[in-house]
C-alpha positions as CSV (number, residue, x, y, z in Angstrom):
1,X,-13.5,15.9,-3.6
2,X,-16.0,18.1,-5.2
3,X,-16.5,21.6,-3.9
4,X,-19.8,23.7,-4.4
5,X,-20.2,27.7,-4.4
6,X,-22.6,29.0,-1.8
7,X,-23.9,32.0,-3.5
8,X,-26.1,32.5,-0.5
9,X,-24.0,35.9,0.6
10,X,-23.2,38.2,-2.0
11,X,-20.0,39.7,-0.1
12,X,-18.8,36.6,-1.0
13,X,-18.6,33.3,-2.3
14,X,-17.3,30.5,-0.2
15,X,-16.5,26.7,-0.8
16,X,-18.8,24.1,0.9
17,X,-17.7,20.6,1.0
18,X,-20.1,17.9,-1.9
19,X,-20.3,14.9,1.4
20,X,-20.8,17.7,4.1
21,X,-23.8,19.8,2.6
22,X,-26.8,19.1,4.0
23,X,-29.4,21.6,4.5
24,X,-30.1,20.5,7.6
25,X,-26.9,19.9,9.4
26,X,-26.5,23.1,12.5
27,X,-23.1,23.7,12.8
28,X,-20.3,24.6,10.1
29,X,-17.2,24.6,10.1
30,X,-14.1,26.1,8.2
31,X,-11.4,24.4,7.1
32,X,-7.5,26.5,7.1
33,X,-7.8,26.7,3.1
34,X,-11.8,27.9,3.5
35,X,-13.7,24.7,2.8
36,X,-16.8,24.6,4.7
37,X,-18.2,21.3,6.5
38,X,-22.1,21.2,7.5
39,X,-22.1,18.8,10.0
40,X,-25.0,17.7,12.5
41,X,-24.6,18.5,16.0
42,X,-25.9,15.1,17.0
43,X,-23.6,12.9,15.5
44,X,-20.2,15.3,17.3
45,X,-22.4,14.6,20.4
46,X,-22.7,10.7,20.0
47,X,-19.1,10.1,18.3
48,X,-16.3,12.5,19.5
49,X,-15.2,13.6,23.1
50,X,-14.3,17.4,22.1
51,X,-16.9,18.3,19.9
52,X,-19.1,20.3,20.7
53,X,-17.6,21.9,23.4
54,X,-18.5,25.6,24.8
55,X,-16.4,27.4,22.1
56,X,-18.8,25.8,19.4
57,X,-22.1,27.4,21.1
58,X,-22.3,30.0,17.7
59,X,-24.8,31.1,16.9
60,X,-24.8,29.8,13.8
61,X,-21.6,31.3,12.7
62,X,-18.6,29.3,11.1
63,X,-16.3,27.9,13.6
64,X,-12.7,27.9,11.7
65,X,-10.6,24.9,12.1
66,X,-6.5,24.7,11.6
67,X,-6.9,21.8,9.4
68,X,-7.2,21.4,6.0
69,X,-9.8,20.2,3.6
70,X,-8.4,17.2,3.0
71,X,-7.5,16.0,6.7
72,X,-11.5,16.9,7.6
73,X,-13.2,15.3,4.6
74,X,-11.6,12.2,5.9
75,X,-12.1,13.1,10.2
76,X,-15.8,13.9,9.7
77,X,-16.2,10.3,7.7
78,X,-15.9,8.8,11.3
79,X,-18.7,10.8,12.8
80,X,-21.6,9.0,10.6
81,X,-22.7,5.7,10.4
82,X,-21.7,4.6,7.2
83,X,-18.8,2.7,6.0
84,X,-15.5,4.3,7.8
85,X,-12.5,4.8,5.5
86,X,-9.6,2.6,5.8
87,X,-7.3,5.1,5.1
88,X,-5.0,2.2,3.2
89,X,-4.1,3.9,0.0
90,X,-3.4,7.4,1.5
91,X,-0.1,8.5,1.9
92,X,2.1,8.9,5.3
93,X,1.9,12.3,5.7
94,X,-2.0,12.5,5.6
95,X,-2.4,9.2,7.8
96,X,-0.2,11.5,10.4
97,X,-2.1,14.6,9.8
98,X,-5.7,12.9,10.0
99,X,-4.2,10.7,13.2
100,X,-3.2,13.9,15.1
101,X,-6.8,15.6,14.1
102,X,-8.6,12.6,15.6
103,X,-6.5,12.7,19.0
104,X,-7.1,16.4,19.1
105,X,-10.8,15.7,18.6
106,X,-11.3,13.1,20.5
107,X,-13.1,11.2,17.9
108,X,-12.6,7.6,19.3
109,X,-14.0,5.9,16.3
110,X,-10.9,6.7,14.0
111,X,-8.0,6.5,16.1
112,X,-7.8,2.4,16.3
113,X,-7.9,3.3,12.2
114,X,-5.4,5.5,12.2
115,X,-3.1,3.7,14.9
116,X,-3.1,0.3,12.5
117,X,-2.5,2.2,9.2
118,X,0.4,4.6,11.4
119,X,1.9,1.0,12.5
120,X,2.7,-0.3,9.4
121,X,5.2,3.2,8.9
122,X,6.7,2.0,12.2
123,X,10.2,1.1,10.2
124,X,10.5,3.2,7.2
125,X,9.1,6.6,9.5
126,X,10.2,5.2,13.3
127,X,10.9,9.1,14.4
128,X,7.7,10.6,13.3
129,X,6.0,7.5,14.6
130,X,7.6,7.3,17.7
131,X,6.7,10.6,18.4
132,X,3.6,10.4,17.6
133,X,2.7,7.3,20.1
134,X,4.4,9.8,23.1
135,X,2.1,12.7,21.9
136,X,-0.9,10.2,22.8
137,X,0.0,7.6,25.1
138,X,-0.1,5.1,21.9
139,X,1.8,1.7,23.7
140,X,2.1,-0.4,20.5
141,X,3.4,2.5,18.3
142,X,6.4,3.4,20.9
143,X,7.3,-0.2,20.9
144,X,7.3,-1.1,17.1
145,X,9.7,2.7,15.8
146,X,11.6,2.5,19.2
147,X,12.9,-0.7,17.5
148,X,13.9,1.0,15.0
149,X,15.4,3.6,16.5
150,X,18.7,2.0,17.9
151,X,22.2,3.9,16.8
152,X,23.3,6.3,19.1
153,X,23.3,9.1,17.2
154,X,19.8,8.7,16.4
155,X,19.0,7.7,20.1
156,X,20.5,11.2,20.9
157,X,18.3,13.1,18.1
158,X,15.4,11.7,19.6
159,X,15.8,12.4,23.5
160,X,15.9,16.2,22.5
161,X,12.4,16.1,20.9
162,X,11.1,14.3,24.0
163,X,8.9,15.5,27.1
164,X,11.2,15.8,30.2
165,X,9.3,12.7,31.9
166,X,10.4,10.8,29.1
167,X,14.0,11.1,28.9
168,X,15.3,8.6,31.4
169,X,13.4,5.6,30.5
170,X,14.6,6.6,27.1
171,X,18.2,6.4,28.3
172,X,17.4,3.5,30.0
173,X,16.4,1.8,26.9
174,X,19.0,2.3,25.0
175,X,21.3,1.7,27.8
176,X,19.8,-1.9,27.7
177,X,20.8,-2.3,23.9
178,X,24.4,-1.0,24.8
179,X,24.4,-3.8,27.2
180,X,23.4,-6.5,24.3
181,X,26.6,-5.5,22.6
182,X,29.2,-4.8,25.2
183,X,28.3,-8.4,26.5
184,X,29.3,-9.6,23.4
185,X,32.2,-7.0,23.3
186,X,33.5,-8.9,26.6
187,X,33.4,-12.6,25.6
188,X,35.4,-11.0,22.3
189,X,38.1,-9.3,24.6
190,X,37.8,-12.6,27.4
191,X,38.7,-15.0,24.0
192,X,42.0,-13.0,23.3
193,X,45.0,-14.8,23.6
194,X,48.2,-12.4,22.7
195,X,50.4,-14.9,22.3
196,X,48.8,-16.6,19.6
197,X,49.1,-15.4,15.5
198,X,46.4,-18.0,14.3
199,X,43.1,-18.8,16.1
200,X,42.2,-22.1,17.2
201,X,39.4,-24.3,18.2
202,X,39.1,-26.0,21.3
203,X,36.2,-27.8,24.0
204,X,36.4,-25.8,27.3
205,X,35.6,-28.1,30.1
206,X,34.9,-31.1,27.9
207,X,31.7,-29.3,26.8
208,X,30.1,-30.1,23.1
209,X,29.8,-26.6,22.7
210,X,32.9,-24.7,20.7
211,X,34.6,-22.1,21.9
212,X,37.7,-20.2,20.9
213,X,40.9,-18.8,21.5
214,X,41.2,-15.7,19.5
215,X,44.5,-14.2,18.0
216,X,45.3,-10.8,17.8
217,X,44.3,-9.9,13.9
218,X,41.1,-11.8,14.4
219,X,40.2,-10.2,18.0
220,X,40.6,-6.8,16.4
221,X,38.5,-7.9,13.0
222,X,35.3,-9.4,15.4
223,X,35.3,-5.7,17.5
224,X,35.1,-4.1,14.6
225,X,32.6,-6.4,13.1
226,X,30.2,-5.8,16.2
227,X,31.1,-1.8,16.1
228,X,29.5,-1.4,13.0
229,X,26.6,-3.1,13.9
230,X,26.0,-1.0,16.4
231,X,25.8,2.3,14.3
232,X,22.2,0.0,12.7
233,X,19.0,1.8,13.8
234,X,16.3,-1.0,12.8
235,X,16.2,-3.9,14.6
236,X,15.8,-6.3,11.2
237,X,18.5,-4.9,9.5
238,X,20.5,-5.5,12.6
239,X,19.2,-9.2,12.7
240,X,19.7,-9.8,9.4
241,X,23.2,-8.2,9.8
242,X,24.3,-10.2,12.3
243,X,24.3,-13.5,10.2
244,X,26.6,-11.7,7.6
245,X,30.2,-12.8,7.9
246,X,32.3,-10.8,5.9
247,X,35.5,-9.9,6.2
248,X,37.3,-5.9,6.8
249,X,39.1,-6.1,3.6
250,X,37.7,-2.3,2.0
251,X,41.5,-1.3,2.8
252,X,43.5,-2.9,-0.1
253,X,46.4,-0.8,1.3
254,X,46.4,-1.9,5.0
255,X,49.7,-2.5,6.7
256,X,48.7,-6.1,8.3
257,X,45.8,-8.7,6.8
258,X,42.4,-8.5,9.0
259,X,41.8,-12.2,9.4
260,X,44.7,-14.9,10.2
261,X,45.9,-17.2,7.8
262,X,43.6,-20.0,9.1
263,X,40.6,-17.9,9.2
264,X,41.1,-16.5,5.9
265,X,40.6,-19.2,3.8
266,X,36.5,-19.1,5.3
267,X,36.4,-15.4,4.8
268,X,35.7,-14.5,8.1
269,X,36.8,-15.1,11.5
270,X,35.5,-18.6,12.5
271,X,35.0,-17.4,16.0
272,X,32.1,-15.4,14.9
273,X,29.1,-17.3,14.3
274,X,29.5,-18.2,18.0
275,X,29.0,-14.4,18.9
276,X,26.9,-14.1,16.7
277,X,24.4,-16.2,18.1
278,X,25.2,-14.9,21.7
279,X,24.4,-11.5,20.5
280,X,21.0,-12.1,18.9
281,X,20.3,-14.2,22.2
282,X,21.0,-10.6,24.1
283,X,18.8,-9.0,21.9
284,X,16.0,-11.5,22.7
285,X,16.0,-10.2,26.4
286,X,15.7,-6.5,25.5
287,X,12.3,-5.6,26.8
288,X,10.4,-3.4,24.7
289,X,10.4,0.5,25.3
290,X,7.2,1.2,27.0
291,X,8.4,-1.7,30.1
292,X,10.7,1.1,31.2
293,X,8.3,3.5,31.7
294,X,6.1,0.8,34.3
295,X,8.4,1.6,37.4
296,X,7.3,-0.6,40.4
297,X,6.5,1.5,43.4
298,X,8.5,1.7,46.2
């Protein structure tokens, strides 16, 4: 970005915008670090939905904005016909910043832009984008971070940064995750057989499909298994996770081995591939976030 001098008033010399200049444009605006934009009236009046609005009736004075330079050099790109940016190589925090400038201004031509460029942050910044898709009613945002946003201690950061009319279907979300794994959690505790010290396969009512009879050490090595997969926030890692088998050995000084003798020789509890797959099947039937804010009528 280039910036020129207007020398026009001697009291002072201020910064007027290279792509913004033209001597014809009627309205000016200030940016927050005292950039000015000489934009055409017309093209706010086709394009955007807040511009101009009674408090831009100047006179021809400077209308000062809260943005910066940089976030209006890209906004005011959207207002001309030209070639719109794609906004690919910028960085998150100035996607964010020019996406909450073109909700605030209403200029409808940038926000598709913006939402695209915002979703592919959806994992690696779920909070801020999260957030961001409540702020403005964004469906596809909410859904793509609020899988990403699954432990329960993040679940809890977030309902304190939400609007009150958002809190319960927020619980109610994550309430249906909780249910994915205390499901599981169940058929773990309803395969327990105390009398056994080894686990053991069998065919429940003449069935092809396995199913077993857990032993103590292994019961207790498959809850914690699906305990720490709980404490995942993004729905990938908690995929991927759930095809991992390893076994709860970090404690070389533990009183009592984690798997049985027969499981130990595979590693991992040979019960667990079967809840396993049962637990990615739950996840299948969480619906996505913004279902549970779609409450039939009554």
């Amino acid at each position: 970005m280039e910036i020129q001098e207007d020398t026009s008033h001697p009291s002072a010399v201020a910064k007027i915008h290279d792509q913004f200049n033209a001597a014809d444009s009627d309205v000016t605006f200030q940016s927050s670090d005292g950039v000015l934009f000489l934009i055409h009236r017309k093209n706010l009046e086709a394009i955007t939905g807040a511009f101009p609005g009674p408090e831009f009736s100047t006179g021809g004075e400077i209308v000062p904005l809260t943005e910066p330079a940089k976030v209006l050099e890209i906004m005011f790109q959207f207002i001309y016909p030209r070639r719109h940016p794609t906004l690919e190589n910028l960085n998150f925090g100035l996607i964010l910043a020019v996406a909450e400038a073109v909700e605030k201004y209403e200029i409808f031509s940038a926000m598709k832009t913006c939402e695209v460029q915002l979703s592919r942050y959806a994992i690696i910044q779920s909070e801020r984008v999260f957030l961001h898709g409540i702020r403005h009613d964004c469906p596809s945002l909410m859904d793509k971070a609020a899988r990403n946003l699954l432990s329960r201690k993040t679940a809890f950061k977030i309902s304190k940064q939400l609007p009150s009319n958002f809190i319960v279907p927020w619980l109610e979300y994550q309430n249906a995750w909780r249910i994915a794994f205390e499901s599981v959690v169940e058929e773990i505790n309803d395969s327990h057989d105390s009398s056994d010290e080894s686990c053991f396969e069998y065919y429940k009512d003449n069935e092809t499909k396995d199913a077993y009879v857990l032993c103590r050490i292994c019961r207790a090595y498959c809850l914690a298994w699906v305990s720490d997969l709980e404490s995942i926030d993004r729905l990938m890692e908690l995929e991927n996770a759930a095809e991992e088998f390893k076994p709860h050995d970090e404690c070389e000084d533990a009183s009592e081995p984690f798997l049985c003798e027969g499981c130990r020789r595979e590693n991992y509890c040979q019960a667990l591939p079967m809840f396993a797959e049962k637990l990615r099947d739950a996840f299948k039937l969480v619906p996505p976030f913004t279902q549970f804010l779609r409450k039939p009528e009554t």
